[in-house]
C-alpha positions as CSV (number, residue, x, y, z in Angstrom):
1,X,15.4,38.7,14.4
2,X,14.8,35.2,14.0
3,X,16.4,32.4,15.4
4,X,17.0,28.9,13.7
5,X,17.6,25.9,15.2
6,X,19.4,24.1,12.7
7,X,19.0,20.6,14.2
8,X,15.7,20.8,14.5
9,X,15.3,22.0,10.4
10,X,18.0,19.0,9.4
11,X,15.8,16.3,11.1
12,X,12.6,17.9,10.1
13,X,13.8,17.7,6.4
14,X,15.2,14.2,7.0
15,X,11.3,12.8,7.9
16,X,9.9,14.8,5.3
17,X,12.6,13.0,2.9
18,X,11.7,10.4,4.9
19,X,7.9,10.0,4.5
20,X,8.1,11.0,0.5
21,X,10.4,7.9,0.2
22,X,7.6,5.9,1.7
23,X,5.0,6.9,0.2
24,X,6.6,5.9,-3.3
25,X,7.8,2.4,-2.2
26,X,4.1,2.0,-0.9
27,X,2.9,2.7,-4.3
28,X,6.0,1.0,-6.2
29,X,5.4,-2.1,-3.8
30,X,1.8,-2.2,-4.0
31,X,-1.0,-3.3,-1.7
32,X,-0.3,-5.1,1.8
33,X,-1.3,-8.4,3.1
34,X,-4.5,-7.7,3.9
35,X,-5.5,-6.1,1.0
36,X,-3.7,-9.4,-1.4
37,X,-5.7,-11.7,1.0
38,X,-8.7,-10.1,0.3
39,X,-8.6,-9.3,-3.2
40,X,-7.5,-13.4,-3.2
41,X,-10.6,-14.4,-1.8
42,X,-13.0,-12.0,-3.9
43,X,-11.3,-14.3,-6.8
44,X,-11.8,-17.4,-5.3
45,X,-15.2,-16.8,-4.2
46,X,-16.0,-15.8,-8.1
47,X,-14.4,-18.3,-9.1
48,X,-16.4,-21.1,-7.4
49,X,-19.6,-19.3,-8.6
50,X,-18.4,-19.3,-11.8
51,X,-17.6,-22.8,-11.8
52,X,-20.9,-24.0,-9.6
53,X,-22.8,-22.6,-12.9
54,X,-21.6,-24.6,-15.6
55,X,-23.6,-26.8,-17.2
56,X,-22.1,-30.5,-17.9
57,X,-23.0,-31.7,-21.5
């Protein structure tokens, strides 16, 4: 016979719940600082090249 510790199965299924719950407000929330900052300056940098190319008429 087995034994179960029920505390122990309630708080493992509480950081399961937990985790699964952050995973989707990761996803819902999108990308973190970092990742804007650097996606930001990708744009920027393009965008200067971009504009550095133009010819004036």
């Amino acid at each position: 016979m087995t034994v179960i510790n029920f505390n122990k199965a309630k708080k493992a299924r509480a950081t399961a719940n937990a985790k699964a719950l952050a995973a989707a407000s990761r996803a819902k929330h999108g990308q973190t600082k970092g990742e804007k900052a650097l996606v930001k300056s990708i744009a920027q940098k393009a965008r200067e090249l971009l504009d550095g190319a133009k010819r004036s008429d």
